[in-house]
C-alpha positions in Angstrom: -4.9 10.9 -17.1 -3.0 8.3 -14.7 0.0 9.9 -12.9 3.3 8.8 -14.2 4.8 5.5 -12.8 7.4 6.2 -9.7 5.5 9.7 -9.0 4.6 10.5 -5.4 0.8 10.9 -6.7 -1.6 7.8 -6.0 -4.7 7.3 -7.7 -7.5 6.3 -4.9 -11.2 5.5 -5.7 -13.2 8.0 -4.0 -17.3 7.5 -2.9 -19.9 7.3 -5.3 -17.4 6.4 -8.1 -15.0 9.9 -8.0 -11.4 9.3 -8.1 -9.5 11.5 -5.9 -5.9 11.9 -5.9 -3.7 12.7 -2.5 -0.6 14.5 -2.3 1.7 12.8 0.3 4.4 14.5 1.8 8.2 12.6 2.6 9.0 15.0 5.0 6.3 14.0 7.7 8.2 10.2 8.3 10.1 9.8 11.2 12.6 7.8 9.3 11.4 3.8 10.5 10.0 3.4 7.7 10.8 5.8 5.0 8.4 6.4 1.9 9.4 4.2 -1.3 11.0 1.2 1.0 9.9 -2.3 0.4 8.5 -4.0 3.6 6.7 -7.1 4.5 3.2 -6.5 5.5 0.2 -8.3 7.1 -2.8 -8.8 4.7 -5.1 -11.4 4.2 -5.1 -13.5 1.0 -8.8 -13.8 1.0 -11.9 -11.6 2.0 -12.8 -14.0 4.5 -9.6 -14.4 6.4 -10.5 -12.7 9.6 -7.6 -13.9 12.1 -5.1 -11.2 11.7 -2.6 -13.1 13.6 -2.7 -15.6 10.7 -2.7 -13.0 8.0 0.9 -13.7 6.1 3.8 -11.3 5.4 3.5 -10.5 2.1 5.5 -7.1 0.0 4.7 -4.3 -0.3 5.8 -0.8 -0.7 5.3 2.2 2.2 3.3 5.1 1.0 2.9 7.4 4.1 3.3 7.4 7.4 0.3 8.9 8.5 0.9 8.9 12.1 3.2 8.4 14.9 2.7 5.0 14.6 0.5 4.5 11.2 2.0 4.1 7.9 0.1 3.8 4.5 1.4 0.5 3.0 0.4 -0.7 -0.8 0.5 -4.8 -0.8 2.4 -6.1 -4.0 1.1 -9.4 -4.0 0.1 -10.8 -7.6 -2.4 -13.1 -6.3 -4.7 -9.6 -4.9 -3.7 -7.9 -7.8 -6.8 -6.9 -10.1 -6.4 -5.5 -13.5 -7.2 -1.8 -14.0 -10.6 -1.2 -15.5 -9.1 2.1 -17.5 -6.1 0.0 -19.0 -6.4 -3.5 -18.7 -4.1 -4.7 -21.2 -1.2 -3.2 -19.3 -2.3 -1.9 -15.6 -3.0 -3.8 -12.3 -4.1 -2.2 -9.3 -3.0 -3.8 -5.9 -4.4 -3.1 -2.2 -3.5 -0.6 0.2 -4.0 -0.2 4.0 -3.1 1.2 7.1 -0.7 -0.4 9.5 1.2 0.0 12.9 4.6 -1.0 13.3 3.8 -4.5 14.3 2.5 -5.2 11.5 5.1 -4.2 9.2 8.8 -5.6 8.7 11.9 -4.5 7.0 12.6 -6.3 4.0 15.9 -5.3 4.2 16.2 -7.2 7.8 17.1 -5.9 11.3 
């Protein structure tokens, strides 16, 4: 059963085809960027795109942070969306990754 929509569950795939589901915690972010925001991240468009400087900003949605400086970001792009093998009439699944704070922006501005 998929966690509901807006719940503070995510649904990860886990090795040799297990799903595992994490538990994050609101209380461990320092307040930069707080759980739930929308931000810009860098993420590349294609598989191959291995300049990072050239990566664009593109939304998403902070997690985590999982570290002083490490946040858990999950990229709301519809071109890298993919739709969800369980429910694929009605479910996409987009990327996640790990960033630092220079590669993540307000999208609320400075």
């Amino acid at each position: 059963m998929a966690p509901p929509t807006g719940s503070p569950w995510l649904l990860l795939g886990g090795g040799r085809g297990a799903t595992m589901i994490y538990r994050y915690h609101p209380s461990d972010n320092d307040g930069r960027f707080p759980e739930g925001v929308p931000v810009l991240v860098r993420f590349p468009l294609h598989d191959d795109d291995n300049d990072r400087d050239a990566w664009p900003w593109l939304p998403g949605t902070v997690l985590e942070q999982c570290d002083g400086d490490e946040w858990y970001v999950v990229v709301e792009e519809s071109a890298l969306a993919e739709p969800d093998p369980a429910a694929p009439d009605r479910d996409w699944l987009y990327p996640a990754c790990f960033r630092d704070s220079s590669e993540i922006r307000p999208a609320w501005g400075e």
